[in-house]
LOGU-996840 format. One record per residue (C-alpha): x, y, z; residue in one letter. Coordinates in pm, whole numbers, plus 50000, padded with zeros to 5 digits. Layout:
BEGIN
XYZA...
END
This chain:
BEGIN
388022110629384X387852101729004X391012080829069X389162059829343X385822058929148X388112042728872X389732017129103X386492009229242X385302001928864X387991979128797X387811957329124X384151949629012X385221940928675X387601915928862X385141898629094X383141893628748X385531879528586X386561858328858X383121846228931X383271824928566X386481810028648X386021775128667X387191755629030X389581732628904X391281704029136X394351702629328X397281689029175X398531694428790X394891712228683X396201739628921X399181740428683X396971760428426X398611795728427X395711804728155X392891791428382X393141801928713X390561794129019X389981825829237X391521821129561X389201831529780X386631811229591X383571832229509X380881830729828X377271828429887X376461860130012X373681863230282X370171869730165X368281900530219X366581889130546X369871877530677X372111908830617X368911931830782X369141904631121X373541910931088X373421945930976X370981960931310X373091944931562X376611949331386X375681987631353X374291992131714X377801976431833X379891999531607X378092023531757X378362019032133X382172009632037X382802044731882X381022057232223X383752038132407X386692049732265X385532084532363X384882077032721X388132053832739X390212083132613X393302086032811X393092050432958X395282034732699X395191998232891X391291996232827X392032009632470X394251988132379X392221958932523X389091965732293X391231946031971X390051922532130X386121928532081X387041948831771X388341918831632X384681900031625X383231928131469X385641930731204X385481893331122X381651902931043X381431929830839X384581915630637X382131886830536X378851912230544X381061936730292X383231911330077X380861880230058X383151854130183X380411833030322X380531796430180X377751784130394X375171809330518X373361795630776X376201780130931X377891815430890X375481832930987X374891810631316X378911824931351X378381859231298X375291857131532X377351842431822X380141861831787X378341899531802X376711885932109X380721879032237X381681912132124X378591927132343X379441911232634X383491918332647X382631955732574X379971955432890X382441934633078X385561958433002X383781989833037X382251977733433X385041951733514X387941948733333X388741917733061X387211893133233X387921867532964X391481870333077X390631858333410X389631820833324X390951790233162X389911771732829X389681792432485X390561825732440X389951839632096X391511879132055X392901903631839X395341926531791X396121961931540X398941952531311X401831979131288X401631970930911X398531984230796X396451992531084X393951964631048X392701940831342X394051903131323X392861873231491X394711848131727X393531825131934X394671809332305X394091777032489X394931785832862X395571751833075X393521741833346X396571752533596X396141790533451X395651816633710X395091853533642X397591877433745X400211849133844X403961860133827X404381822433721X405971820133320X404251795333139X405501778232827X404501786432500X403081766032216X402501785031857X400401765031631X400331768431263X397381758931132X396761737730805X395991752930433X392211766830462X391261786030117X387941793230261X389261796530661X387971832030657X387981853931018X384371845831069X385721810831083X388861807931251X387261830531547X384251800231555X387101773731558X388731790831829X385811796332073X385091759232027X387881733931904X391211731132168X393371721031834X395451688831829X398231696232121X397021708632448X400341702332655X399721705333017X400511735933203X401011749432847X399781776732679X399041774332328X399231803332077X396801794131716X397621818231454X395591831631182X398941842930964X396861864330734X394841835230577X396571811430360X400291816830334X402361796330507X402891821630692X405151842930472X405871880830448X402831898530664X402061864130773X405611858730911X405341887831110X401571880331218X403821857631477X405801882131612X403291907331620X400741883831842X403731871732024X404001903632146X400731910832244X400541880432454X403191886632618X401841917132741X399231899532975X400901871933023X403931858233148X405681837432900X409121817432995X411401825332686X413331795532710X410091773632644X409021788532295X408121762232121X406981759031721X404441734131588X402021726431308X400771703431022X400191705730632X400711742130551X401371744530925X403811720530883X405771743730615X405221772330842X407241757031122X410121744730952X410141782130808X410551792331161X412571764931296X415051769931039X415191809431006X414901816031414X416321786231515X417561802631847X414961816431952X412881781931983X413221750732266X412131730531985X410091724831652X407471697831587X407101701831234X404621676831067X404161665830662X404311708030458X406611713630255X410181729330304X411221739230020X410061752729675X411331736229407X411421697429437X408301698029649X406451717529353X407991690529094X407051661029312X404031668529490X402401699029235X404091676428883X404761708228763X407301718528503X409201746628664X411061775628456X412581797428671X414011828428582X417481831428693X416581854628988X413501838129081X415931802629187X418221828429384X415151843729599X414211805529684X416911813129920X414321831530109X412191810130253X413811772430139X414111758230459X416621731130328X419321758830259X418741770130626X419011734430788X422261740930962X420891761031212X418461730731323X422241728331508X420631748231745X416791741331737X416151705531871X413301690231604X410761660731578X409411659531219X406261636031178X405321623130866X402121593930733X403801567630576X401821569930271X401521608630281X402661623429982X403951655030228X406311632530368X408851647530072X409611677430296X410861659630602X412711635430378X414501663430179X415511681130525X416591647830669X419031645030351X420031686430386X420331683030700X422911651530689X425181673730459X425971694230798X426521663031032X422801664931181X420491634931200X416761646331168X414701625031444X411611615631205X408261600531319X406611583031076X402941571031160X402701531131016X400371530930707X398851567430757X398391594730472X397601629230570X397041632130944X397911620631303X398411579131378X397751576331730X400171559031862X403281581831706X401201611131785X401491599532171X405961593932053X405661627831929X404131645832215X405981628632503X409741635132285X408511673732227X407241678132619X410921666032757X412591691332518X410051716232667X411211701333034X414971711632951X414301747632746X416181765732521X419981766132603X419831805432625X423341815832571X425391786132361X429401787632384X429531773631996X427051793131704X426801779931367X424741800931131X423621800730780X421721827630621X421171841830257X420251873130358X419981905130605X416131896530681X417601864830874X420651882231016X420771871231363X421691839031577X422131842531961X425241864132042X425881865631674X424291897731439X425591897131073X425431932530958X426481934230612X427161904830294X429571906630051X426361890829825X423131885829900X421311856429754X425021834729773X425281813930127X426341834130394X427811813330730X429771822831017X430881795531305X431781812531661X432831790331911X434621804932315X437221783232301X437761793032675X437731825232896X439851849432671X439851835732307X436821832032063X437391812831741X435681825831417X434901811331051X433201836130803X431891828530430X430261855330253X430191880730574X431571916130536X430631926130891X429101912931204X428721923831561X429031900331936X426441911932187X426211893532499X424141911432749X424431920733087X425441886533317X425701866932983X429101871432856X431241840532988X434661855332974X437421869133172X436781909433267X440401913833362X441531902033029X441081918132663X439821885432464X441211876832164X439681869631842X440681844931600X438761857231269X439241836830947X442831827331079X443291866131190X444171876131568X442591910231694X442631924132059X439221930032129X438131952432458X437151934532773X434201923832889X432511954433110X431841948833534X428261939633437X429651912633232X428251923832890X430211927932605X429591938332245X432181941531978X431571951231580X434291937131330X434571950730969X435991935030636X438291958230503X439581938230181X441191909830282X441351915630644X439221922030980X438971952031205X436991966031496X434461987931392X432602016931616X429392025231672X430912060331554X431092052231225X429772071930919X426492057930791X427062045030462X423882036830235X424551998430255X422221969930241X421481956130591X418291939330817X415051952030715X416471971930432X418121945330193X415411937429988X413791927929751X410251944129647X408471922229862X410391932930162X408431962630151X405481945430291X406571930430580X406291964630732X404331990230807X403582009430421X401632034730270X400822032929908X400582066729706X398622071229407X399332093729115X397002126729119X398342141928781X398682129028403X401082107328330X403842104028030X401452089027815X397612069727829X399282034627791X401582042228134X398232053228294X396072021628224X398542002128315X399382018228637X395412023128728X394941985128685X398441971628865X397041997929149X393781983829165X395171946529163X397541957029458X395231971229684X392411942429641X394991913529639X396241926429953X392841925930116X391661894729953X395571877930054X397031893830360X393531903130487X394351939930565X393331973030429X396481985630246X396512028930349X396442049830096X397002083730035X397352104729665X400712119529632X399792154729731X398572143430063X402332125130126X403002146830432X406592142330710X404922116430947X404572088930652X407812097930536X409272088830879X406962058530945X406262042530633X407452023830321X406072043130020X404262022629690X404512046129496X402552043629212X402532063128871X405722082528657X407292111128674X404912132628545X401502118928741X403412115329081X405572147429197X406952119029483X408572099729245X409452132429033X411112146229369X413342115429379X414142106029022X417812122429073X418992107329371X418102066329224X420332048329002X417432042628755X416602072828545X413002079428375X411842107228194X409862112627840X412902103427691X412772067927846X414432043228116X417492041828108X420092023928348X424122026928220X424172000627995X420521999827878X417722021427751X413832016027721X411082039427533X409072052927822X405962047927611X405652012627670X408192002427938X408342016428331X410282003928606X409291983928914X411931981829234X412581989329571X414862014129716X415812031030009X413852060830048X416482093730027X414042117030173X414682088930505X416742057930435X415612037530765X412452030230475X411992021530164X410522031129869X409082007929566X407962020229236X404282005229096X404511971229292X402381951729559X404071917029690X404871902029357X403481867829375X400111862829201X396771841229081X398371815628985X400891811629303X397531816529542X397011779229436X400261761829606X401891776029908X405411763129757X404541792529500X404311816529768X407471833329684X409161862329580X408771863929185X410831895429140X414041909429281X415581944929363X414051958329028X412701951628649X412011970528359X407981958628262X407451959827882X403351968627940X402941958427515X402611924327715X399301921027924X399431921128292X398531878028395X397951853528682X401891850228688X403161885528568X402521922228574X403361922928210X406631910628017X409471913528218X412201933127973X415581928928241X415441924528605X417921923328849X419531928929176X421661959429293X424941956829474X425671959629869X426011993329848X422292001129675X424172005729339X423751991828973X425631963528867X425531947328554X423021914528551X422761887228306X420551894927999X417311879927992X417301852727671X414091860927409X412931827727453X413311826827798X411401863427816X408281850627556X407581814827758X407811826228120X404731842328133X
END
């Protein structure tokens, strides 16, 4: 209790010290890391006459929804459909409880309408069914997030040809929408029970995504797609070959993101002005005067689309661009990345137009996106060329990379049936893969055992079974290639959804546990209280979710099996991380942090990483850490990155900042195998000026 009273203390000594930040303009005043703009800006919170007229009617609807639940109990349909009334009345007590109301009569007009929604879906579903599944137009609706248990918006536009309950699949548009630092869920809900968006293909449904605010739709905003993907297609039916990926501005980032990183999973991508990459976009556009850390220009490889743009091989994509729009840079740069692997980009440009939609391209754009919709995705290529950087992007159609013999180096592997019995295979930077073609996929002869050609190598590979699937693993052993088995020993090995780094943490479902005894010494304490504090309101304030929590004592089996665990504290004020100290690579005691070629006194250093968990390596674990971006990155989305990798030592005799949880002492990556490895020494100079 005293520990929550505390973190409650400090998050109102943020929101008064953000309230005298001073709003600053886009562009190089943004480049300030001393003067920072709060991102969400500070609201204009109802009066009292206004939060009595939200509060009666929001209370008597939690009410009767609490009632519901009860009587639903059992009928896990009907449960599961009340996300989508939930979802209103979460979108108004966010703004009644955190004040993110910029205009209150306009918000409250929102808040007003949307109750009465809420009020009628719960009468509807409780007598009828959803009935607001039953008709075309605009569908606002939610859905509970696997991450952290909170409700988050989407939005539909069914076509005019929609009918309920027809075995018919429809295509699929997902929209990303533009950069909205005040597009709270209050708003986005209004937008979507009143504005279509800017593509309504016919006989087309279109999917608008919230992405957890302003993100680009990164980390928990990357899987806010996947996540309402799925719940779609649970009431509808959605043709798989006609995915397709769209959006503009921050949008426009968004879907070369996805183009580039799911490229087969996509008929096309209609990406339009963003950015695509970090680095020359934040020089060009932003004028800022980047200096990296070494490991901060390797985890660019995350989400840099450019690095990514030979699997557009397999993603057909219209770029638009204004002729005079400044965002034109990211469609340029892919065109010229994209060249380097024998691809032309096909690039709309709208004559004299800065940042938004000229007509008559607009009309080129949608009628060259609709005939790639017309011929789908090719769902089963003979030829695959992949490049990845990492395990989180491990996957491109019959092709699964399983393990790297580096992560953060390029990674590519080209797989081509040369004809009915042999496949031909290039690998760079792969130490194991698998094939899997399903049942009725796999092209080649059953009577024959194929033969694969792997980096010049010939292996007999089993044939094909009677339904005509066929799945093979191969292993680098050294030099050479082998067939692996399903069979084999699990080695602790870094692989999809457990390759880091920190921020990997977050893009599924976590708990974060906080310290309920005293640690090493006060210093360590205040410093952990506060980076605690900042973790759990960032994430609200960020990725729009209520972050769990538990203390340590109350860690029980089920989160251990379910969750990644923050843990937060030392040694002595959290018995988790005392539990674990001996089976991690990094040791900390009294005596200090110490990895085999370094020591730090424990009275002003502590480490920060991720881990697999040893207690259940399917999750992690990461030591006093939220996503590791901060203030100062809120302000471009090019920013929106990882800022540090597998671990770091924090020297807390440097004060926590809008770019930095303190200084950074050595930082670093481990090996494939979750192991130590020596990494280049941080230079003073370089240490002193970063933050």
């Amino acid at each position: 209790m005293l520990i929550r009273k505390a973190l409650l203390s400090l998050w109102g000594i943020r929101i008064l010290l953000l309230a005298f930040c001073p709003v600053l303009a886009d562009g190089p005043a943004d480049n300030q890391s001393h003067q920072v703009r709060p991102i969400p800006p500070e609201g204009t919170p109802w009066n009292e006459d206004q939060v009595s007229q939200i509060q009666k009617p929001l209370q008597a609807l939690q009410a009767r929804l609490k009632q519901s639940r009860r009587s639903l109990k059992g009928d896990s349909e009907r449960l599961r459909l009340l996300c989508d009334i939930d979802v209103f009345v979460s979108a108004v007590e966010v703004a009644l409880t955190h004040q993110e109301i910029y205009d209150p009569e306009k918000s409250m007009a929102q808040a007003q309408e949307q109750l009465d929604v809420a009020s009628a879906r719960l009468e509807a579903l409780l007598e009828r069914g959803p009935t607001w599944l039953d008709k075309a137009g605009l569908v606002p609706r939610g859905y509970r997030s696997k991450i952290d248990d909170s409700i988050q918006p989407y939005g539909l536009v069914l076509p005019d040809t929609w009918q309920p309950h027809s075995p018919k699949p429809y295509r699929l548009d997902l929209w990303f929408h533009g950069r909205g630092e005040k597009l709270t869920e209050l708003d986005f809900l209004h937008q979507r029970l009143h504005q279509k968006g800017a593509f309504t293909p016919p006989d087309t449904i279109v999917l608008h995504l919230y992405g957890r605010y302003c993100n680009a739709n990164k980390f928990a905003g990357e899987m806010d797609l996947f996540e309402a993907l799925d719940h779609v297609k649970k009431d509808f039916s959605i043709d798989e070959n006609r995915i397709l990926v769209r959006g503009f501005s921050m949008g426009g980032a968004a879907c070369w993101q996805f183009a580039t990183h799911y490229a087969g999973l996509w008929a096309a991508a209609a990406p339009g002005a963003g950015f695509s990459e970090t680095k020359e976009f934040l020089e060009f556009f932003q004028k800022e005067e980047l200096k990296p850390y070494w490991w901060e220009t390797r985890l660019w490889n995350l989400y840099d689309a450019t690095v990514y743009a030979e699997n557009l091989y397999h993603c057909p994509t219209v770029a638009y661009s204004g002729a005079v729009d400044r965002q034109k840079q990211a469609a340029d740069i892919m065109a010229r990345y994209m060249e380097r692997e024998g691809l032309s980009l096909t690039h709309l440009v709208g004559p004299d137009t800065a940042h938004s939609y000229h007509p008559q391209t607009k009309r080129e754009l949608e009628d060259r996106i609709d005939a790639l919709a017309r011929i789908g995705r090719d769902p089963f290529p003979r030829k695959i060329r992949f490049t990845t950087h990492t395990l989180r992007y491990h996957r491109m159609h019959w092709i699964t990379l399983t393990g790297l013999q580096e992560h953060w180096q390029k990674a590519r592997i080209v797989a081509e049936m040369e004809n009915d019995s042999i496949v031909r295979i290039q690998t760079q930077n792969v130490s194991a893969f698998r094939i899997d073609m399903a049942s009725g996929t796999c092209p080649l002869d059953p009577t024959r055992a194929p033969t694969l050609q792997v980096d010049g190598q010939t292996i007999q590979a089993p044939r094909p079974l009677s339904d005509r699937s066929w799945s093979v693993q191969l292993v680098q052993n050294k030099d050479s290639w082998a067939l692996g088995t399903s069979s084999q020993p699990k080695v602790l090995h870094k692989r999809h959804g457990l390759q880091g780094p920190i921020d990997d943490a977050f893009m599924g479902r976590f708990l974060m546990v906080g310290p309920s005894g005293w640690p090493l010494n006060p210093q360590v304490g205040e410093w952990v209280a506060s980076e605690m504090g900042h973790a759990l309101t960032h994430w609200r304030q960020q990725f729009r979710g209520n972050a769990r929590f538990k203390l340590d004592r109350e860690v029980d089996a089920s989160d251990i099996a379910e969750s990644n665990l923050i843990l937060w504290g030392d040694p002595a004020s959290n018995s988790v991380i005392r539990d674990l100290m001996e089976a991690l690579p990094i040791q900390w005691d009294a005596s200090g942090v110490r990895l085999p070629d370094q020591r730090w006194d424990a009275g002003h250093h502590l480490p920060v990483m991720i881990y697999p968990n040893p207690l259940n390596p399917e999750k992690y674990i990461v030591f006093n850490s939220g996503f590791t971006y901060r203030e100062y990155d809120y302000l471009n989305n090019a920013r929106q990155v990882p800022k540090l990798p597998d671990w770091a030592i924090i020297d807390i005799r440097q004060p926590a900042s809008p770019r930095w949880p303190g200084g950074i002492a050595q930082a670093g990556f481990f090996d494939e195998k979750w192991q130590w490895k020596p990494q280049p020494k941080i230079a003073l100079s370089e240490a002193a000026t970063a933050p």
